[in-house]
C-alpha positions as CSV (number, residue, x, y, z in Angstrom):
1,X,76.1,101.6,68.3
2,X,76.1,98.5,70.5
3,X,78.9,98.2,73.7
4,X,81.4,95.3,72.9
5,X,83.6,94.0,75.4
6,X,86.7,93.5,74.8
7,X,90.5,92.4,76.4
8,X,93.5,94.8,75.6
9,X,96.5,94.4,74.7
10,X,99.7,95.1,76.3
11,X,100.3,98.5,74.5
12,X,96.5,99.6,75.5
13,X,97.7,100.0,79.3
14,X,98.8,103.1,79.6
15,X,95.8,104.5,77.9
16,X,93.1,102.4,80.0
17,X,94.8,103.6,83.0
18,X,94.8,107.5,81.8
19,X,90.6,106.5,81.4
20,X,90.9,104.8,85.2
21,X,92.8,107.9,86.4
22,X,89.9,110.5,84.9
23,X,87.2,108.6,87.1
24,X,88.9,109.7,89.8
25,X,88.0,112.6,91.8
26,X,87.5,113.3,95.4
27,X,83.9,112.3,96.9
28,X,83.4,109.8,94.5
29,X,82.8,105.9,95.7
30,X,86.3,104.2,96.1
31,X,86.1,102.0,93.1
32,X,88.7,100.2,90.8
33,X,92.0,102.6,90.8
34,X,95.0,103.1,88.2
35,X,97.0,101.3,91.7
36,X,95.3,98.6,91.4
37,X,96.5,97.9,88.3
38,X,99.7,98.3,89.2
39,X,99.5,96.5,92.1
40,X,98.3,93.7,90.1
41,X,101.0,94.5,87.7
42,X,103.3,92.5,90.2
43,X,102.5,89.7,88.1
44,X,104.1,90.9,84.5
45,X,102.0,93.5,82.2
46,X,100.6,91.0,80.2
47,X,99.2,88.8,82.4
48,X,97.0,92.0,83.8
49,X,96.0,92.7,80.3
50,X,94.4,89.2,80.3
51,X,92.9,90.0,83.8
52,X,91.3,93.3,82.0
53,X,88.1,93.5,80.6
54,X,86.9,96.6,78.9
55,X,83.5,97.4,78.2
56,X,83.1,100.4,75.1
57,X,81.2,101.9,72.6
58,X,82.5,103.5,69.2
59,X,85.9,103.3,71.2
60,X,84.8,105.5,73.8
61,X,85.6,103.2,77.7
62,X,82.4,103.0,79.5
63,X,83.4,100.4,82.2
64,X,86.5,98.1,83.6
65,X,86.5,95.0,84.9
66,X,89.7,93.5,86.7
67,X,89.6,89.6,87.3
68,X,92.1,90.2,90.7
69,X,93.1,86.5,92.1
70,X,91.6,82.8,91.6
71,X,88.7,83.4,93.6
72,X,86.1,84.9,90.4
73,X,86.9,88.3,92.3
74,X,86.0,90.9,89.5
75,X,86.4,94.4,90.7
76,X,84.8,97.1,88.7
77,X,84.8,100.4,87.9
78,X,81.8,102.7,85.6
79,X,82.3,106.3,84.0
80,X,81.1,108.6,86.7
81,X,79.0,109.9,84.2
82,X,77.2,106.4,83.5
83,X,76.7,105.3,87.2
84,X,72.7,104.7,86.5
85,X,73.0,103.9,82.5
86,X,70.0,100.9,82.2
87,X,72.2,100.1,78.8
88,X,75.1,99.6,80.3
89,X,74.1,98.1,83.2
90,X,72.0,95.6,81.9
91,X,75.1,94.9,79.4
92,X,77.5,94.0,82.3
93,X,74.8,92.0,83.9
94,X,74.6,89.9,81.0
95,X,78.2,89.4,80.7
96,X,79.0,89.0,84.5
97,X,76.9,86.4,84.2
98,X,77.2,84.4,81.3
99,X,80.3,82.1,81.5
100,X,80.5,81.9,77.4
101,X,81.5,85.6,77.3
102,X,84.8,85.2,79.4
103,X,84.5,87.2,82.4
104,X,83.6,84.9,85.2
105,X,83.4,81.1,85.3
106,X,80.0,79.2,87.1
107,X,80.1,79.0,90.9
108,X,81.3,81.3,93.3
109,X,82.1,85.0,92.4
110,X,82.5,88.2,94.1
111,X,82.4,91.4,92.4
112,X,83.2,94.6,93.7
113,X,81.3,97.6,92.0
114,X,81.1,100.7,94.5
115,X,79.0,103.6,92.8
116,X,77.9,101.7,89.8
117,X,74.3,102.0,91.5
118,X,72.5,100.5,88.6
119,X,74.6,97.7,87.7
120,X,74.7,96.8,91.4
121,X,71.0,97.1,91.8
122,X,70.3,94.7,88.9
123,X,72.9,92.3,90.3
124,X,70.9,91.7,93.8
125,X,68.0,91.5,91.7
126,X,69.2,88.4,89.7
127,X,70.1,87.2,93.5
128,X,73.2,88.0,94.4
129,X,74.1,89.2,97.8
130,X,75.8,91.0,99.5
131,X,79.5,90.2,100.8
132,X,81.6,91.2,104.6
133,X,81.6,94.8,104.8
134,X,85.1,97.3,103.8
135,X,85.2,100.3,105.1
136,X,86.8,103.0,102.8
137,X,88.9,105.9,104.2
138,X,90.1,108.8,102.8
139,X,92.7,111.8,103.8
140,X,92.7,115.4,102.4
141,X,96.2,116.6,101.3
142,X,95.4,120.3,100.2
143,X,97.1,121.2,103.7
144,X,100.8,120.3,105.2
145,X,100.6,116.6,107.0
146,X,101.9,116.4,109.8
147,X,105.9,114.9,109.5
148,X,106.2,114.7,113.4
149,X,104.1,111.3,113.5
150,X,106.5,109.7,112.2
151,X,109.7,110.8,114.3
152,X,107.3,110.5,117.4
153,X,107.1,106.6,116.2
154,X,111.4,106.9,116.0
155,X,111.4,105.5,112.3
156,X,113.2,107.0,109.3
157,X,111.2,106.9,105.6
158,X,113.7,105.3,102.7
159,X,111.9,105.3,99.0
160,X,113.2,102.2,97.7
161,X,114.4,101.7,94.6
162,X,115.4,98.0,92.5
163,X,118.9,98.3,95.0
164,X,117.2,98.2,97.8
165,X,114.1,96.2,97.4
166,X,114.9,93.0,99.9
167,X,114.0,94.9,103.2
168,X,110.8,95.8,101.6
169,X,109.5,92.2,100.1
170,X,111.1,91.1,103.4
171,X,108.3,93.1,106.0
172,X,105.6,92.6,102.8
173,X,106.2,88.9,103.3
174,X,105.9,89.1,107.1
175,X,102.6,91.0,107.1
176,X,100.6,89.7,104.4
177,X,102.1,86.1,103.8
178,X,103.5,85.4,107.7
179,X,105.1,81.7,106.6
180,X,109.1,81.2,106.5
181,X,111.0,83.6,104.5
182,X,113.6,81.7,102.6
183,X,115.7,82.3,99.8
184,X,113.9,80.8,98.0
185,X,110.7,83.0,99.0
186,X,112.8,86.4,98.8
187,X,114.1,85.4,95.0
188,X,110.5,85.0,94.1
189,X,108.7,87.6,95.5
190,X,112.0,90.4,94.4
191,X,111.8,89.1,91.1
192,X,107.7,89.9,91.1
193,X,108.6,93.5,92.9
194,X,110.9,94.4,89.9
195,X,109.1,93.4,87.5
196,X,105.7,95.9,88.5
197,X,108.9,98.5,88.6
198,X,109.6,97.8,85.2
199,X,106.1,97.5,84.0
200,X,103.8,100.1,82.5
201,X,101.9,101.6,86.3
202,X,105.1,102.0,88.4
203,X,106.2,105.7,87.2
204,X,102.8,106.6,89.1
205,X,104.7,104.9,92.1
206,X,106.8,105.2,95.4
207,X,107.7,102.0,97.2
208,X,108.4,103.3,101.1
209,X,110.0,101.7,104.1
210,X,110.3,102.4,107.5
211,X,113.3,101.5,109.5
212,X,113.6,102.0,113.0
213,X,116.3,102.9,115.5
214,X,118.4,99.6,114.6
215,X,118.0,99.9,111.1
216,X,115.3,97.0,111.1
217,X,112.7,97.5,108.2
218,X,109.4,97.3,110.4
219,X,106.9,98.7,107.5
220,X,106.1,99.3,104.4
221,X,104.1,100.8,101.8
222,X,103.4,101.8,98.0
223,X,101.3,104.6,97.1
224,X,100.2,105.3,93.8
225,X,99.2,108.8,91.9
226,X,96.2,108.9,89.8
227,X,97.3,112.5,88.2
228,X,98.0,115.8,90.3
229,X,94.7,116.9,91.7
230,X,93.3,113.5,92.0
231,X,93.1,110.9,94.8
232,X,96.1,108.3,95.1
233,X,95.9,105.3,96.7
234,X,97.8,103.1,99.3
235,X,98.7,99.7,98.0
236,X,99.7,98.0,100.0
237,X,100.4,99.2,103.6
238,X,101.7,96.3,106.1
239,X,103.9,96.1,109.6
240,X,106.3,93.2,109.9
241,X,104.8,90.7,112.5
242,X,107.9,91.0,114.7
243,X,107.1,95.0,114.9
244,X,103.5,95.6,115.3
245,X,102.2,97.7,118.2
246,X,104.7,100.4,118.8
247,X,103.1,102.9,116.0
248,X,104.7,102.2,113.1
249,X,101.7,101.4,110.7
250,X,100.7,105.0,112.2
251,X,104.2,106.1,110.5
252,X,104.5,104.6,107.1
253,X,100.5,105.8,106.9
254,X,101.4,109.2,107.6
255,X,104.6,108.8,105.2
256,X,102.5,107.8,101.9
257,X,100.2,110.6,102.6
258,X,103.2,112.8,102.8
259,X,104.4,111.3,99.6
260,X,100.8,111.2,98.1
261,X,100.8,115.2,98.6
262,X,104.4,115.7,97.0
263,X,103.0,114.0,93.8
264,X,100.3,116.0,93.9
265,X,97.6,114.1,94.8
266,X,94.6,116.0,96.2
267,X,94.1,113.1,99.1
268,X,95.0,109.7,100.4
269,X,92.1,106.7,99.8
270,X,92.4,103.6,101.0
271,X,89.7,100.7,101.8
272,X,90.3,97.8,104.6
273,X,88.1,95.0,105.4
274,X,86.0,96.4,108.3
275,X,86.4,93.0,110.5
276,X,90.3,93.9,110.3
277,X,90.4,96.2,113.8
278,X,93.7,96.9,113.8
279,X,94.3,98.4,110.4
280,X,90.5,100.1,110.8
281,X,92.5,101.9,114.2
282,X,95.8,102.5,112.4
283,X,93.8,104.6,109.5
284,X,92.2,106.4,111.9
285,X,95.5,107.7,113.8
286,X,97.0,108.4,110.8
287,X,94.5,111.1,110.0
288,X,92.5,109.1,107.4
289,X,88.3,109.6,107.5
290,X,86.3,106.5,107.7
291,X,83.4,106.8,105.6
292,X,80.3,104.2,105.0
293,X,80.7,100.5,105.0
294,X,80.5,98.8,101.7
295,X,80.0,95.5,100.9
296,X,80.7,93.9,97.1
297,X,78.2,91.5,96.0
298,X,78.3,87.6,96.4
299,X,77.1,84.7,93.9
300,X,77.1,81.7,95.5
301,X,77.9,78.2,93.7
């Protein structure tokens, strides 16, 4: 039987992210994650349905494709099992590449395909290159972590829920967006925050703020669970721009780890553009591992 590519529908999501969460297992290259999904969710369920593309045969998944931003970003991830299939491969190639089939347009693209050796390899070869370097990081959770970081930093944890979602989209705004933060800003981005907590990712979720000693939120984070005995991820982790350098990326790291374990997650993953010192550094306190430097691949226009 031939592979066929296809988009899914809304009611496909929780299953294509069960397939997602079964790629995941501890050693493996930190590719495409169920969090992601969710992350991307953000934007309502069926608008990340549109962004999916599924690659199968006789309805068995053999690879996902998620088109994340305007950009032609297209991050990927391959059945462990099918990491150096020629077939399959050669079938994404063909696809990644041909406008007419839907996945990415002519010009400029990036994809991001960490352990799908073959389909990487085949990529370079039809000239693509490779991009700035990430460096992924990863934390074991099969012992206790360690709770006194984050008193040491003087912050309490809060999981937020819908009621208390403005401090969060408040310091997520200040770290990742860092223009004024209106009302008009704080409607929009709350509605998109409730809106991935309504949607079909979020009961794999914790939202989590820190607050320090005058009750200002200073950080923030959501971690997400692939399955008990799997890797979860952290995304996002920021610091509010009035707040950084007193430790407190340290302690909402150290917090989603702790929350990571309590959901049974067997470790903490996370991947930060290696040019980005400071969050390279905060990783690093927190207990996470730096491992190799990856790069996704480039086409240029």
């Amino acid at each position: 039987m031939s592979i066929v590519m296809s988009t899914p529908d809304v009611q496909d999501l929780a299953y294509v992210a069960g397939v997602l969460s079964s790629w995941q297992y501890d050693g493996a290259p930190l590719h495409l994650h169920p969090g992601d999904l969710g992350w991307h969710s953000l934007k309502c369920a069926g608008k990340t349905a549109a962004s999916l593309r599924v690659w199968s045969r006789e309805g068995k998944i053999l690879a996902l494709g998620l088109l994340d931003g305007p950009d032609g970003l297209l991050r990927m991830a391959v059945d462990p099992d099918l990491r150096d299939d020629d077939e399959l491969s050669r079938q994404l190639v063909a696809d990644v590449n041909d406008p007419q089939r839907g996945v990415l347009d002519v010009g400029n693209a990036i994809v991001e395909a960490r352990g799908a050796e073959r389909f990487s390899q085949l990529l370079s070869e039809e000239g693509w290159q490779p991009d700035e370097p990430w460096t992924p990081f990863r934390r074991d959770l099969s012992g206790p972590v360690e709770e006194d970081r984050v008193e040491e930093a003087g912050v309490r944890i809060e999981t937020i829920g819908p009621d208390r979602v403005d401090p969060w989209v408040a310091v997520h705004w200040s770290a990742f967006k860092g223009t004024p933060f209106g009302e008009k800003e704080r409607l929009f981005f709350r509605e998109r925050w409730l809106t991935m907590a309504e949607g079909p990712f979020y009961h794999r979720a914790r939202s989590l703020a820190a607050f320090d000693r005058h009750d200002n939120a200073v950080a923030v984070t959501t971690v997400w669970s692939a399955e008990p005995g799997r890797p979860g991820l952290l995304e996002p982790m920021g610091v509010h721009r009035d707040h950084r350098r007193h430790g407190y990326g340290v302690a909402i790291s150290v917090a989603a780890a702790s929350a990571l374990r309590e959901m049974g997650s067997s470790s903490a993953i996370v991947c930060t553009e290696s040019s980005n010192i400071g969050a390279v550094s905060t990783y690093v306190a927190a207990g996470f591992t730096a491992h190799e430097q990856v790069a996704d691949l480039q086409r240029g226009a």
